[in-house]
C-alpha positions as CSV (number, residue, x, y, z in Angstrom):
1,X,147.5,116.7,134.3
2,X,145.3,119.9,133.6
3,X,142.5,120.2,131.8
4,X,142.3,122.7,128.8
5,X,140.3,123.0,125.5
6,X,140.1,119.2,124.1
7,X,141.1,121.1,120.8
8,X,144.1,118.8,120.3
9,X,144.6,115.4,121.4
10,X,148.2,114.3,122.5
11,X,150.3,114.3,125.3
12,X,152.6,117.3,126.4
13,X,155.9,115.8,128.0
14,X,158.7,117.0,129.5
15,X,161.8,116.7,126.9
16,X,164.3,114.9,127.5
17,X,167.5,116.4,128.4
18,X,171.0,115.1,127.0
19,X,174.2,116.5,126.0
20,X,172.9,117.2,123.0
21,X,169.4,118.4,124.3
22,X,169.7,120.7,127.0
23,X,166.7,121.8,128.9
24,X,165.0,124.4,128.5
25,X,165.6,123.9,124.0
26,X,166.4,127.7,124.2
27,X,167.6,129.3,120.7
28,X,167.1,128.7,116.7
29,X,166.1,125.6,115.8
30,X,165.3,124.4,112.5
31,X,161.5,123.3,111.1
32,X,160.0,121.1,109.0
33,X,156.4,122.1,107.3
34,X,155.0,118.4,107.4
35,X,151.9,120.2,105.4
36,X,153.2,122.6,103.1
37,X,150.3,123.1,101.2
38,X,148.4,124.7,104.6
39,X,147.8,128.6,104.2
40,X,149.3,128.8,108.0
41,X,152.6,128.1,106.4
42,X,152.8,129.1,102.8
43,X,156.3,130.5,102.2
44,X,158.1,128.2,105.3
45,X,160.5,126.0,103.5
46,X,162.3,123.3,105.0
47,X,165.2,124.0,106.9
48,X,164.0,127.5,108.0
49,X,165.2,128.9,111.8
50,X,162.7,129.6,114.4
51,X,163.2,131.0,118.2
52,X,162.4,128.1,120.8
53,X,162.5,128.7,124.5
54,X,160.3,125.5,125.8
55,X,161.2,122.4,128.2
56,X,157.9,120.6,127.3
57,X,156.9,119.1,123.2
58,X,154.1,117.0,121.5
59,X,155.0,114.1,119.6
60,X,153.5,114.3,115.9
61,X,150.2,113.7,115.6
62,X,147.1,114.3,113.1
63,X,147.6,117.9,113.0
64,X,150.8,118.4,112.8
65,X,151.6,121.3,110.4
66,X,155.4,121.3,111.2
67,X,157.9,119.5,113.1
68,X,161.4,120.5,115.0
69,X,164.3,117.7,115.7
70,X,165.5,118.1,119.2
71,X,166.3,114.8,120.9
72,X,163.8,113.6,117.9
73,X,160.5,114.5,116.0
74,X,158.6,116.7,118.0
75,X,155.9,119.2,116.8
76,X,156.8,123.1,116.2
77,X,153.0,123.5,114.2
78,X,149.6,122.1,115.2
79,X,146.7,123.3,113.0
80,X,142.8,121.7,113.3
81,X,140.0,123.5,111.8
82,X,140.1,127.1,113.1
83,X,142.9,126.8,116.0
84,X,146.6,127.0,115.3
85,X,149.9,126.9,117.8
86,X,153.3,127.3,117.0
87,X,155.8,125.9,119.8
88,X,158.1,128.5,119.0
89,X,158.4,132.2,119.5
90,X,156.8,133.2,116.0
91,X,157.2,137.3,117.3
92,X,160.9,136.0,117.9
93,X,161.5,134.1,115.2
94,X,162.6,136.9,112.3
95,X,160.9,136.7,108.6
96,X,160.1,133.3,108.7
97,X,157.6,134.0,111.9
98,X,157.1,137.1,110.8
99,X,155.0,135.5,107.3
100,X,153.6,132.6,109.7
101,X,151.8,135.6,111.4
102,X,150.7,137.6,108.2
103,X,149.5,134.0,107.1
104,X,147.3,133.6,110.2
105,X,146.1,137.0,109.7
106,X,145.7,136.8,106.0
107,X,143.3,134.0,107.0
């Protein structure tokens, strides 16, 4: 285990891999804005692609902003007070992480 902020609580483990779930979850992969109302998000609608290259998730927790369905609900979003993280490539990720970044900024 290694230390890091204590921002976010929550364990980071390896996914799983399957047929279905190849490691590393390289490509687009749809989201889910849990919290729809946050500023981080305004404009993400259900459904919308974003650019994953991980081999490690979160499981949903209290600041969860988003989630991703590979191999089951994982986070793609984590928001608490003044510190956001997107498990995806937002720079990557086309429009959609294109206005997740002008959100942040706008901010």
């Amino acid at each position: 285990m290694v230390q890091c902020l204590g921002v976010f609580s929550g364990d980071v483990e390896p996914i799983k891999t399957s047929s279905e779930t190849p490691v590393p979850h390289m490509g687009w992969n749809q989201i889910d804005p849990s919290q729809q109302c946050h500023p981080l998000l305004r404009g993400v609608q259900k459904g919308d692609y974003v650019y994953f290259v991980d081999s490690f998730a979160v499981a949903t927790v209290t600041y969860t902003l988003a989630i991703t369905d590979y191999g089951g609900r994982v986070m793609s979003n984590a928001g608490e007070r003044n510190f956001f993280g997107c498990q995806f490539h937002p720079e990557r990720s086309g429009a959609v992480g294109r206005r997740i970044l002008e959100n942040f900024i706008g901010m």
